[in-house]
C-alpha positions in Angstrom: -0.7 -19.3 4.8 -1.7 -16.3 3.0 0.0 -15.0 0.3 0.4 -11.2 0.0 2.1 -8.9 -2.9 2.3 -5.3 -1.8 3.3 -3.4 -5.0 5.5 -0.6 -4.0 6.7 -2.1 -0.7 9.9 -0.5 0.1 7.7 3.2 0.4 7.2 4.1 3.8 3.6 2.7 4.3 4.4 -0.2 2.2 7.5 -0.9 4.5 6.3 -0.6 7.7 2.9 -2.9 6.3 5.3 -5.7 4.9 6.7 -5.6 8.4 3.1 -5.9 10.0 2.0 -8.8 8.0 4.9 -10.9 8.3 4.2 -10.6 11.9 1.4 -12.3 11.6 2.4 -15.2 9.9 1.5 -14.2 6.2 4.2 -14.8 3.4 4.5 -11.4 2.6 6.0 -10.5 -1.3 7.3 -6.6 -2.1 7.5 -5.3 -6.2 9.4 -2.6 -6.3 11.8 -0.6 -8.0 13.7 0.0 -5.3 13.5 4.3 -6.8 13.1 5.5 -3.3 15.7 6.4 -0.4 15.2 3.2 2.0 16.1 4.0 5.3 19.0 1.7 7.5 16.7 1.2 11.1 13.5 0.1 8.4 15.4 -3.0 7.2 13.0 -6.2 5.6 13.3 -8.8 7.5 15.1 -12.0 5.5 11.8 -13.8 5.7 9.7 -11.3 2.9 10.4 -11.7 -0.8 11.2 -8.6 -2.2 11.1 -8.6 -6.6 13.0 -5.9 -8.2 10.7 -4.9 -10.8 8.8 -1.8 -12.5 4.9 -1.8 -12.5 5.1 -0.1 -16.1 6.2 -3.4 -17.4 3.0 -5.6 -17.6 5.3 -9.0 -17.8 7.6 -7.8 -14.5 3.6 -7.8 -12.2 2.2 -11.1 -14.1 5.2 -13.1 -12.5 4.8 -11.1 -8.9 0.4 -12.5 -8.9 1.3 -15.7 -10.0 0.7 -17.7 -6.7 -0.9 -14.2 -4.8 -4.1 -14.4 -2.8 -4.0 -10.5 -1.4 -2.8 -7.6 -3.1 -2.2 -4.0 -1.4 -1.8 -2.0 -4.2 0.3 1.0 -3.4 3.1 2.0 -5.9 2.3 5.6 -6.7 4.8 8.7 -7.2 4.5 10.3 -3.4 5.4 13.6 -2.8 4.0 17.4 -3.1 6.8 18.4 -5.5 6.6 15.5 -8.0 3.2 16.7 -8.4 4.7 19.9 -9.8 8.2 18.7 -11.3 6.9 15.1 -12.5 3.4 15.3 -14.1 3.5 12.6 -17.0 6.1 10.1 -14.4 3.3 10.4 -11.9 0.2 9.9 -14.6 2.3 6.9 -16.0 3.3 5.1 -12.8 -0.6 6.1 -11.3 -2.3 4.7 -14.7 -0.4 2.4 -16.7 0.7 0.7 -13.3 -2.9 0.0 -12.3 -3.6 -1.3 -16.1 -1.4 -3.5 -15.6 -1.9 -4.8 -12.4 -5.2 -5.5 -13.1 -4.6 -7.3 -16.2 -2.1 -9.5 -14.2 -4.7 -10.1 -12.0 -6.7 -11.0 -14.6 -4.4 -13.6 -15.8 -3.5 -14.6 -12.2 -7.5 -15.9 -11.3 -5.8 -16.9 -8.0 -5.9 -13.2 -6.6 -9.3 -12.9 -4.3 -8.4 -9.8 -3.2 -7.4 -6.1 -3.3 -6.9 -3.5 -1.6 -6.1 -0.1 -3.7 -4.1 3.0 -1.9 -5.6 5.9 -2.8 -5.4 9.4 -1.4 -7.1 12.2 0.4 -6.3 14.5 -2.7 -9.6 12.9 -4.5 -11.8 15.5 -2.3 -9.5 18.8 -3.1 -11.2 21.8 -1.1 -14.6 19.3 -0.1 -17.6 21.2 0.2 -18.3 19.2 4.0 -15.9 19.0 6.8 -15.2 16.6 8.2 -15.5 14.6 4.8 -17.0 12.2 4.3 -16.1 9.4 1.6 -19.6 9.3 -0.1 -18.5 13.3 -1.0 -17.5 13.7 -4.6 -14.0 13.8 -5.7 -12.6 16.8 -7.3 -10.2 18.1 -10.5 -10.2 21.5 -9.9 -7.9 22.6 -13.0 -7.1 20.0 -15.7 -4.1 22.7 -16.3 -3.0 22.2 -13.0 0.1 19.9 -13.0 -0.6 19.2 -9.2 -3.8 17.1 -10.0 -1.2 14.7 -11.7 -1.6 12.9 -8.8 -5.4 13.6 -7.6 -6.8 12.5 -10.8 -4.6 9.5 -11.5 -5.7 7.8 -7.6 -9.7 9.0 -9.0 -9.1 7.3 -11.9 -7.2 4.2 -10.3 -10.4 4.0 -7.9 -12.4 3.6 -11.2 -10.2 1.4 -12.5 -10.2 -1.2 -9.4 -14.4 -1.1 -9.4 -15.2 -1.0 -12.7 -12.4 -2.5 -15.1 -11.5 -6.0 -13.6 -14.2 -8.3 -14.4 -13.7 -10.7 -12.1 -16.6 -10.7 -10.1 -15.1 -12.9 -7.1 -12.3 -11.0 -6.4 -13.0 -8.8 -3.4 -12.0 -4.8 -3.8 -11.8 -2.6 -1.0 -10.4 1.0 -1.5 -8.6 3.0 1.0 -8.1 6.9 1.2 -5.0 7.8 3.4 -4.6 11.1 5.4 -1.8 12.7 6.3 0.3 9.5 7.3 3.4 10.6 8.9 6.1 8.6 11.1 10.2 8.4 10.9 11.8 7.2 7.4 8.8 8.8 5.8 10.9 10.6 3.0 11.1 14.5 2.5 8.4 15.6 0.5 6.1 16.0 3.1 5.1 18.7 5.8 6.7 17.7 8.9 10.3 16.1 7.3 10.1 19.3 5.8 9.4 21.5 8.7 12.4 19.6 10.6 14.4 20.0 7.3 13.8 23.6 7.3 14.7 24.0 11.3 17.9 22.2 10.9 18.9 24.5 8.0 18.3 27.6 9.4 19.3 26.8 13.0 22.6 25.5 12.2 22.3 21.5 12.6 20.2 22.8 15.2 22.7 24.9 17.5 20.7 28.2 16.9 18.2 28.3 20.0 16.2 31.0 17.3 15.4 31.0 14.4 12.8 31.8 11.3 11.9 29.7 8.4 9.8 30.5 5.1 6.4 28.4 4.5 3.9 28.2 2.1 0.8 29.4 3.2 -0.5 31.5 6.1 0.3 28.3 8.5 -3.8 28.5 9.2 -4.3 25.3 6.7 -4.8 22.3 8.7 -4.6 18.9 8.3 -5.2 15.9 10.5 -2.3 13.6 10.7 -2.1 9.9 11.9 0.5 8.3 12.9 2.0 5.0 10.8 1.5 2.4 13.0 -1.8 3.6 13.4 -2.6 4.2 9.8 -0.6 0.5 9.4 -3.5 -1.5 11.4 -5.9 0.4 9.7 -5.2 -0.6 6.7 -5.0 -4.1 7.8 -8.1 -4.2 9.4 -9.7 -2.7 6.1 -8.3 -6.1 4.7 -10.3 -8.1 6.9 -13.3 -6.5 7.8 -13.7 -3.9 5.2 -17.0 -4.4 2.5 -16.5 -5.3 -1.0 -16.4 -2.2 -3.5 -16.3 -0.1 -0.3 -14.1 2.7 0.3 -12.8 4.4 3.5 -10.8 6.9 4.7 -7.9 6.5 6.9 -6.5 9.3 9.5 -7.7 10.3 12.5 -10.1 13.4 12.7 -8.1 15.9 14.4 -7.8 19.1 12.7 -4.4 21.0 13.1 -3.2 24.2 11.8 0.2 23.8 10.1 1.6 26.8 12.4 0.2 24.5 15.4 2.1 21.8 13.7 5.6 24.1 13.7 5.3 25.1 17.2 5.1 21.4 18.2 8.3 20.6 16.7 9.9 23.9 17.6 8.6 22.8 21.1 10.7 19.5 21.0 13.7 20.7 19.2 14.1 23.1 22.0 14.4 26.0 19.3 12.8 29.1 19.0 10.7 29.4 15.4 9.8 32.6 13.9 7.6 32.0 10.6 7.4 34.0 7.5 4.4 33.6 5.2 4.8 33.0 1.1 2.1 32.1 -1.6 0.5 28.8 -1.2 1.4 26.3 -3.7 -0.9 26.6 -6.9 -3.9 24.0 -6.0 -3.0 23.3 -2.5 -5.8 22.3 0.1 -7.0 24.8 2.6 -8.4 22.2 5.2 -8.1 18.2 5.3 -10.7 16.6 8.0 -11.7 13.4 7.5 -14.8 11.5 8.4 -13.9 8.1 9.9 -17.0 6.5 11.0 -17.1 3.4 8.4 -13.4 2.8 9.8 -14.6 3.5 13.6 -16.9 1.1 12.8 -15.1 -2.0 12.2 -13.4 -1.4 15.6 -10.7 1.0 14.8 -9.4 2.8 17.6 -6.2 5.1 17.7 -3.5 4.7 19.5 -0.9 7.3 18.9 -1.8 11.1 20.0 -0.1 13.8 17.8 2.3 14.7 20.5 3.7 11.4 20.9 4.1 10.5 17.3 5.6 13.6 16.5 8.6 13.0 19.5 9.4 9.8 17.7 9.3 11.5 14.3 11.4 14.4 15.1 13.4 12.4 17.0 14.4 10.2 14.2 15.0 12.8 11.9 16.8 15.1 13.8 19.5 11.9 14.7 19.1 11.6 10.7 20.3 15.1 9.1 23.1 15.4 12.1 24.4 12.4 10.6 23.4 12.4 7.2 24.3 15.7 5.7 
């Protein structure tokens, strides 16, 4: 049986992968520090070890390899506004975190593989679009406390190809796009768009309504859905090349205002938007090119339309109750 640690488990893609892999027979272990709101309906099942630990402590990650064949490497600090509130938090967790998982590694010589999250924030505003991963990443303004984040997954990338030196041990990185699903946190556009509604409408009893966002709305994105982006990243762990790295999302561009009409449409609430300044640094368009991961025989399942009915759905049950 295969032995798996996922560092920063109890996130929302570390969660919902924990789950996957367990249903499919792997002994599945979580390190985590437990720092995030974990959601009641996403509950671990009994049968995956979950080690209360922080990935700043070197000691706390050589215990979780010990006996590890696979690591999915995902403790980060998530979240648009940490960027901005939280620079030297997310440059420590980002950095010293992925020191020190690779020195456990190290130590470990059992680990044969890894598989390192990092993030669509590497390509910035990317000259191509759709990009693809062979584009070069970007740090736009080293004063910029947003690229906390951008630079510290560029880096991690470096780190996972270039510092271990073991050569067996296979690395595969992955560069996630817009992964969105229930129990997904706050921090992100669409919890934040349904956040927004419910505050201005009410709990939702105002059939109109206006909200403030960032931007002009015409910034896109292209969203996937986390079961989806789940089996990608699983199928990456399989099939995926050593030293290669691919993005995962699906290739749909949509404008943010398309995004709010959507979720207006299936709140049954009437949205007026008012435009503010974009957020210092923020991307303009996010596209990405998934051939390498089309090529391995991924093939989506979800359509934005459905996952957003399950996402709004489970939010909108979650600040009528919640708040």
């Amino acid at each position: 049986m295969d032995k798996v640690l996922i560092t920063g488990g109890l996130g929302f893609i570390g969660k919902k992968l924990a789950l996957e892999l367990q249903k499919q027979n792997k002994k599945v272990t979580i390190f985590d520090n437990s720092s995030r709101k974990n959601f009641n309906d996403l509950k671990i099942s009994k049968k995956i070890k979950v080690i209360n630990g922080d990935i700043r402590n070197k000691s706390d990650l050589i215990k979780a390899t010990k006996n590890i064949d696979t690591v999915f490497h995902l403790a980060f600090i998530n979240g648009t506004k940490f960027f901005y509130s939280k620079p030297k938090l997310v440059l420590e967790v980002g950095l010293k975190g992925t020191l020190n998982l690779l020195d456990a590694v190290q130590k470990s010589k059992k680990v044969k593989k890894i598989i390192l999250a990092s993030s669509s924030e590497i390509y910035q505003n990317p000259q191509k679009i759709p990009t693809p991963e062979e584009i070069e990443g970007i740090v736009p303004d080293v004063k910029n406390p947003r690229y906390s984040y951008g630079s510290a997954k560029l880096i991690s990338e470096i780190l996972l190809l270039h510092y271990l030196n073991r050569k067996k041990i296979k690395r595969i990185i992955f560069r996630p796009h817009n992964i969105y699903g229930p129990g997904m946190g706050f921090e992100h556009v669409v919890p934040e768009i349904i956040r927004k509604i419910f505050l201005a409408s009410n709990k939702f009893k105002k059939k109109e309504t206006s909200i403030v966002i960032n931007g002009t709305g015409h910034e896109t994105r292209s969203f996937c859905y986390i079961d989806d982006a789940v089996r990608s990243i699983i199928l990456l762990a399989k099939k995926g090349r050593d030293k290669s790295i691919y993005n995962v999302g699906n290739n749909d561009e949509t404008k943010i205002l398309d995004i709010i009409k959507k979720i207006s449409t299936i709140l049954n609430i009437s949205v007026k938007i008012i435009k503010s300044k974009s957020l210092l640094g923020s991307a303009k368009r996010r596209n990405p090119d998934i051939k390498k991961i089309l090529n391995l025989g991924y093939v989506k399942e979800f359509e934005l339309n459905e996952g957003l009915i399950q996402t709004v759905k489970w939010y909108k049950n979650f600040f009528l109750n919640n708040r």
